[in-house]
Each structure stands twice: as structure tokens, then as C-alpha cells.
C-alpha angles and dihedrals in degrees: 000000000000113000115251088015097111092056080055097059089044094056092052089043089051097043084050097046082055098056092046084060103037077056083052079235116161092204149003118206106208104206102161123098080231105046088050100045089050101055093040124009099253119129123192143154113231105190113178088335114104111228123185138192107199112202120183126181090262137025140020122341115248127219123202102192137159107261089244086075099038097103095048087047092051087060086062106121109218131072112287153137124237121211113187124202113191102237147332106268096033139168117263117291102030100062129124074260100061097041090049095058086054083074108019120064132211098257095033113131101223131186127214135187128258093235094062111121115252097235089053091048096052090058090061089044093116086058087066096223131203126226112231137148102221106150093036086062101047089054082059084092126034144218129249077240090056091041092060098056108042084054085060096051086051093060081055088053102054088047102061093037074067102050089044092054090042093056091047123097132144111275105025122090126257084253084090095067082042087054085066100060098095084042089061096035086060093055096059090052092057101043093038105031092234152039109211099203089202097051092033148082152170126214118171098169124180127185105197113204121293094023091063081079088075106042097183099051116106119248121254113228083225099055104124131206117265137151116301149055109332116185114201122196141203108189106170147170116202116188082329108312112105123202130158146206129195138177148182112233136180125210088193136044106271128233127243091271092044097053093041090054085048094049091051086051095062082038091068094034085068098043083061099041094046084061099043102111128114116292105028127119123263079204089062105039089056094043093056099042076044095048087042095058099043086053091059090053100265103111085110088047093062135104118156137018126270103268149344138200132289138200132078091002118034095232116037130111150012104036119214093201131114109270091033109140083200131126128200109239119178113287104017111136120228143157129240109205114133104178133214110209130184109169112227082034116050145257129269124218147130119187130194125195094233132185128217116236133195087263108024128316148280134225116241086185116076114183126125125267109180121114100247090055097054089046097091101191 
């Protein structure tokens, strides 16, 4: 185990515990991979087993696991109880069920989290559980340790953007950037020591023109390279820790529209960057790169709001999008990627995986934008 890294857990724990007490709750049940891993280290795969870390203001914290999992539970290495039930489904009397109300009690005020799936929370349902999302908001802001990493994740990012625009050329299909993928992989081994297959992927993704101007269809293998605006993404998770980098790309010299639509799109890319600071509102960021580019004709050319989240997972809070009750508050991760999309021609976007700082923000991606450099002729 990392060193420090258990201080780590213990100040999440602790800041959790915190915000269990300040809702006058008696108790959270932490059911999600994330979340758990998160607060402690431990990765499993539930499956259709139901798995639960209980957390109370005070003393140790309590696992409910299948007994399957108990010995892996038990090399956890904080302090902590184990309470085993036999099997999912079980006989009376040695359910999830039975080996919860061990732990929670009939007048106990419990939280659970919003990702919780509807057939396991009715049957808690007797617990009357509350819905919060305690430890999603506790990953808004992250650690010097998160940071870290994440910083790390980005250089792997930028890496394999580059493998992905180096493979591409009109005429040959997107497999080439895919190619890549062990190449990459590689990469991460050797720099980190380690690629945890449970905590880790790997996402090259290229949208040949006309396809980026549907930015969440899947790539076909067979897509080949054509004119026209290509968007290439690398969308990874390194050891647990996400972080991305995108970029619009010709493979041909544009012409004057398409250079003028790329040009808009950095346009709104810095309208967004000049307001990022502690205590401005995601709402607002998005509403004025939005309201920008409705102004210069494009309100019928948008898809998605300005920016998301980024850290363990590759979308979480806070949201840059109108309607966002968010607030930018120093070290929280997000990315910056408006879009320009015609459909038959192709989409324009770039997106950076960007900190917030005490007095603006920094790019932990570093990849060219400009339009000369995406021009690969």
C-alpha cells in the first residue's frame, strides 16, 4: 500500500463521519464500488451479492459482507467489524437482512446513497432510509493526494491523444488509434508500476467526419478517414484516478467555414476558462459560453453543457451546465469541452482535464489547440 494512503482513508472517513453528524444521522450505508473504494482501499465486485459499509459518527466501521468476501474484508487495513451473512439468496435467519439488524437499529435515522439500486432499497425499506449523497459530495473537492494522481492520469492522457492522431490518415480506418491501446497500456506499467485492472481503463476513441457529430456513438472499427472535422479522445483511469483529453483534428487543409466554426469553438472554450475561480457558478459559466454561442447562429449546433467533473469516476460533480446549483470552490477537477455539432459534416470540440486554483485554474492536460497543430498535413 501506498505510503501516506491510509492517512488518506482516515481523513475521508473523518470528514464523512462529520457530515453524518452535522444531518443529526445515526448512521450511512455505503453500498457503491466507488464510494468504497474511496473511503478504504477495497475493491470487489458484488455482483448480485449486497455488500455494505456502515459509518456512524463514532467507533469502528462495520462490514456486512457475504461470507464469500469475508477474508478479503478482514486485510483491510483499518479498524474495522466484519459481519458475515451465508449466501444471497439465504434461509431465514442468515440473510443481508439478518446481518444488517445486528448494526442498525429500529429507530436509527440512516442515510443511503442515491446510486443504490431500487430493488435493494426496498428491501431496506423498513429501515426507512434516507436518500443523500454524502460521499459524492465529499469527492466535489479533492485532496493534494487526488490531485496527484489525477495529474498523473492526465500525462497518460495526452500520450495516448497523441498515439491515436499519429495512427490516423484519410483512407485508412480508426483501428489504427485502437492498435495503440497495449502500446499505451504499456506505458502506464512502466511510469506507475502497475495497472490495477479493476481500478483501470483504457479509452482511445476516434470520431471520424462525418460520425463527431455524434459524439456518443461508438466508433466503428470500420470508420474510415475522410475530410472533415475528426475528434480524437483519450478518456482514461489509471490505479483509480480518471482524467481526459480531446481534440478536433484535420487530416486536410480546411477550408474558410470550417476554420471559422473551429475558431468559434476556442472562442467558447476561453469564455469559459476567463470565469473559472472559486466561487462562481457552474450555472453561469455554461449560460454565457451557451449564450455566446447562440448569439453567433449555433443554438441548433449544441448538445451538452460546457463541462463535468472529473476524478475517480469521468463524469461526477460538480456539473457546468445551465440549471447547475453548483459553485466552484478551489481543487475541484473539471473539464472544459463546449461542442459545435452539424450532423453530415462533423462535430467540433477539444476538451482539457483543468483544476481549479485559489486565484483561477491550471491545465493538467497539455496538448495543442491551435488550429495548425490540429491540421496534420
Amino acid at each position: 500500500m501506498e505510503t501516506g494512503i491510509l492517512d488518506e482513508y482516515e481523513l475521508r472517513l473523518n470528514k464523512l463521519r462529520r457530515l453524518i453528524e452535522n444531518k443529526e444521522l445515526d448512521a450511512a450505508l455505503i453500498t457503491s464500488t466507488d464510494s468504497i473504494f474511496y473511503l478504504t482501499g477495497f475493491r470487489y465486485q458484488p455482483f448480485e451479492r449486497p455488500f455494505f459499509l456502515v459509518v456512524r459518527p463514532e467507533g469502528d466501521l462495520v462490514f456486512v459482507t457475504p461470507r464469500l468476501e469475508a477474508e478479503n474484508v478482514a486485510a483491510i487495513p483499518l479498524l474495522h467489524r466484519i459481519l458475515e451473512y451465508t449466501e444471497y439468496p439465504a434461509p431465514k435467519g442468515e440473510t443481508f437482512l439478518d446481518a444488517l439488524a445486528q448494526v442498525i437499529g429500529e429507530h436509527d435515522v440512516i442515510a443511503v446513497e442515491p446510486s443504490m439500486p431500487a430493488e435493494l432499497m426496498r428491501a431496506l425499506e423498513h429501515f426507512f432510509p434516507m436518500v443523500e449523497p454524502l460521499v459524492e459530495r465529499l469527492r466535489l473537492v479533492k485532496s493534494p493526494y487526488e490531485i496527484s494522481r489525477i495529474e498523473r492520469a492526465a500525462r497518460f492522457c495526452d500520450l495516448g491523444l497523441r498515439m491515436v492522431m499519429d495512427a490516423a490518415r484519410i483512407g485508412t480506418s480508426i483501428q489504427g488509434g485502437y492498435d495503440r491501446i497495449p502500446e499505451l497500456r504499456n506505458a502506464i506499467v512502466e511510469g506507475e508500476g502497475k495497472f490495477d485492472q479493476h481500478t483501470s481503463s483504457i479509452w482511445l476513441g476516434v470520431w471520424a467526419a462525418p460520425f463527431s457529430a455524434q459524439p456518443h456513438r461508438f466508433p466503428e472499427p470500420t470508420d474510415i478517414f475522410g475530410e472533415g472535422p475528426n475528434v480524437g479522445l483519450s478518456f482514461l483511469r489509471v490505479n483509480g484516478y480518471s482524467a481526459e483529453t480531446e481534440r478536433t483534428f484535420f487530416l486536410h487543409r480546411t477550408s474558410g467555414d470550417q476554420a471559422a466554426v473551429f475558431a468559434t469553438m476556442l472562442a467558447a472554450r476561453n469564455i469559459a476558462y476567463d470565469m473559472l475561480r472559486p466561487g462562481v457558478s457552474a450555472h453561469e459559466v455554461d449560460h454565457k459560453v451557451m449564450s455566446f454561442l447562440r448569439s453567433e447562429g449555433f443554438g441548433g449546433n449544441l448538445l451538452h453543457r460546457t463541462g463535468h467533473g472529473i476524478g475517480m469516476a469521468g463524469h461526477e460533480g460538480p456539473w457546468l451546465a445551465e440549471g447547475s446549483d453548483d459553485i466552484l470552490q478551489e481543487n475541484m477537477l473539471i473539464s472544459v469541452e463546449p461542442g459545435i455539432y452539424w450532423h453530415g459534416q462533423g462535430g467540433y470540440r477539444h476538451s482539457d482535464t483543468v483544476l481549479i486554483t485559489a486565484d483561477g485554474y491550471r491545465k493538467l492536460t497539455d496538448f495543442p489547440s491551435d488550429l495548425d497543430s490540429m491540421t496534420l498535413v
